[in-house]
N, C-alpha and C positions, 0 to 999 in steps of 0.2 A: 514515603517518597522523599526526595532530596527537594534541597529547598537552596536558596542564594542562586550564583548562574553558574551553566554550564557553557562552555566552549564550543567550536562549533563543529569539532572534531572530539565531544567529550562519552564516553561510553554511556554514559545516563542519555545522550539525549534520546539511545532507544529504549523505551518505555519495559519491554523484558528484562533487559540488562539491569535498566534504574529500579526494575523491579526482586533483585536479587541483593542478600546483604554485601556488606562491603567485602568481605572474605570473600565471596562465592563471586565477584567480579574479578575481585583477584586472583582466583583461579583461573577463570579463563583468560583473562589480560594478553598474558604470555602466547597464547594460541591464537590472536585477533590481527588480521592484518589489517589497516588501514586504505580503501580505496576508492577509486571515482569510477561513478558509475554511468556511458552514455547515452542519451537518450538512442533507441533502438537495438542496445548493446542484447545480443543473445545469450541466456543463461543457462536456460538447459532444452536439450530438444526431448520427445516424446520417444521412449524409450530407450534413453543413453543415461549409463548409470551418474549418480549425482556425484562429482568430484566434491564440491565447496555448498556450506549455507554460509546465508549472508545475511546480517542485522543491520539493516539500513538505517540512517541516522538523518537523512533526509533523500527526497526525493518521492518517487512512485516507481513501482514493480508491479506489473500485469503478468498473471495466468490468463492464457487463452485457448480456446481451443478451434483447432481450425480444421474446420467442416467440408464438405465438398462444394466448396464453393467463398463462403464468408467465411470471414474469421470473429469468433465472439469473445468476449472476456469473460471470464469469469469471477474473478475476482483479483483484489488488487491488493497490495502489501505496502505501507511507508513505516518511518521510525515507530508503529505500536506494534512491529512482530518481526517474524523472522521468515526468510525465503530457505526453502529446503525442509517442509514441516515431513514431506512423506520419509525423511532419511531419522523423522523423532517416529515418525508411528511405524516405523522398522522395515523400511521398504526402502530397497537401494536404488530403482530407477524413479524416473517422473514421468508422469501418462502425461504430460501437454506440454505445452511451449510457453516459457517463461523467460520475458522480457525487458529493459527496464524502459518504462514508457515517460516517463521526465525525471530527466538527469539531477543528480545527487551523488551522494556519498554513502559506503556501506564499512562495515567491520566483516571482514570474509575469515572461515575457519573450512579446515580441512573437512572432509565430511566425517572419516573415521577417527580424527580428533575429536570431534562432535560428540561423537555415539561415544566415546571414551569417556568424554567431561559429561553424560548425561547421567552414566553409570556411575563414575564416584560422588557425582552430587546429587544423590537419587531424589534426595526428600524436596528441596529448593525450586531446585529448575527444573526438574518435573512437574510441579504445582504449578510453576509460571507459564510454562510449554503445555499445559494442558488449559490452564484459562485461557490462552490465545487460542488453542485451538478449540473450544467450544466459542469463539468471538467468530473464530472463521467460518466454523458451520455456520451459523446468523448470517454472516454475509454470501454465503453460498447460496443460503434459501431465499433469502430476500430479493440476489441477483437472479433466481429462474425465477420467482415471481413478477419481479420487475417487470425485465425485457415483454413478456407477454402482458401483464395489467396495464400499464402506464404509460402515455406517452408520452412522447420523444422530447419535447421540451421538459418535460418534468426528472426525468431518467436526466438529461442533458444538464442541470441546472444540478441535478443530486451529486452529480460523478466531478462538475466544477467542485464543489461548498468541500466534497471530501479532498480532493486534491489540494488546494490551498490549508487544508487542514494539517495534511501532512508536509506541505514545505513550508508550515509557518508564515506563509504570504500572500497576500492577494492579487500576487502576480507573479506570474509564471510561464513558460514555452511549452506550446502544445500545437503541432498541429492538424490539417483538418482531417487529414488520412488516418491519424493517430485517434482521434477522436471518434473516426465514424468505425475502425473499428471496436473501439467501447462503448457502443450505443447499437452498433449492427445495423446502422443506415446506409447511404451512398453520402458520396461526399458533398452534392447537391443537398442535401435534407440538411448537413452540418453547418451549412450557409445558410438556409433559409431559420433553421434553431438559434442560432448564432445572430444571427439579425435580428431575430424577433426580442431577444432576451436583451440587445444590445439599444433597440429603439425605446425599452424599457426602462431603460438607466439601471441594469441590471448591471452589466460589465460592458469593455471593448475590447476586440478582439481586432490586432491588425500584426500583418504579419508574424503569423504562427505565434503570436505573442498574447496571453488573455490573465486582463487586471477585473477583478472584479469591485466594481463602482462600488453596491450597495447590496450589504452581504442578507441584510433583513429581508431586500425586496428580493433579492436569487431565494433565499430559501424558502420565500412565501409561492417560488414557481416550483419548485423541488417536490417530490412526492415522498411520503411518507417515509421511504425506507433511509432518505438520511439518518433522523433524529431515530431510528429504531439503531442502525447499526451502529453509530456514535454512543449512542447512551448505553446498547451492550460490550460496547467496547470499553466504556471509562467505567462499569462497573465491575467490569474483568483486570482490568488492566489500566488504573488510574490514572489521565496526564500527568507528564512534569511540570513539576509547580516554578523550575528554574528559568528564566530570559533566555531568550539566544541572542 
């Protein structure tokens, strides 16, 4: 992995990218556009072919899928992977609705630029593209476990500790519409979880805005599936060891 610092528009800070030699980012280089991404911004809908994947370098990107009735998440993407995985496992549309749920920054490539640079770097970033995505089946299974085993403060407290993970801070914009549907509550229950975690000196939450106080005491409310999907993450796909 890279070591010293990275900038905060630097290719290493996504963890695939940082996880490819120096050659094999310079191959793609060329192909990478630089951009911002906003909170609610819509990426792809539920059967429309995938134009762009994107290597986010911060923020959060939610897969969701939306039921007759609720909308649920299913899982969620920041700087350790890449959005557009079904255009690497050879499939040109996306079955769900993928959104970017707190605003950041991403590197976006063509899709059939994509599948281009996937084939002449077969050996590299197919190894890295395939550790992430056995990272995301983990989080696939752990999220339908979840939702049903655990509740909602715990679920609640897991999906904060990951998020501040990926923008590298303990505070960040989210709000409670956004929230409840990542947790598959009403917006009442996001209030009463949010209260509860917040009387705890766990974090504050005031307008649409959540700093998390005392990261020990969130994750001692969080349920197990944080530390399972983090620790299969950093064994797939190790953090950067550079500052931002």
């Amino acid at each position: 992995m890279t070591s010293g610092t990275t900038g905060p528009d630097d290719p290493q800070r996504n963890r695939l990218l940082a996880a490819l030699s120096k050659s094999g980012r310079e191959e793609l280089l060329p192909h990478l556009e630089l951009i911002e991404l906003t909170a609610g911004e819509l990426l792809y809908r539920p059967g429309e072919r995938i134009e762009t994947v994107y290597f986010p370098l911060i923020g959060v990107i939610s897969i969701v899928t939306d039921l007759e009735g609720p909308t649920v998440e299913v899982a969620t993407v920041g700087d350790e992977g890449m959005v557009g995985l079904p255009v690497f496992l050879g499939v040109a549309t996306s079955s769900e609705r993928t959104l970017c749920q707190v605003s950041g920054r991403a590197l976006r490539m063509d899709a059939d630029q994509f599948r281009h640079e996937v084939a002449v770097l077969d050996g590299p970033l197919q190894q890295v593209l395939q550790r992430f995505t056995q990272a995301m089946f983990t989080q696939l299974a752990r999220n339908a476990g979840c939702i049903r085993g655990h509740r909602t403060h715990e679920r609640c407290a897991r999906w904060l500790l990951m998020t501040a993970d990926r923008m590298h801070s303990d505070r960040f914009d989210l709000t409670q519409k956004f929230l409840g549907q990542m947790l598959a509550v009403r917006r009442s229950s996001v209030s009463e979880v949010a209260g509860a975690l917040a009387a705890d000196g766990c974090i504050q939450y005031s307008r649409g805005t959540i700093t998390i106080l005392d990261r020990d005491r969130l994750e001692a409310h969080a349920c197990s599936c944080y530390r399972v999907i983090r620790d299969t993450l950093d064994a797939t796909l190790p953090p950067n060891t550079g500052t931002y």
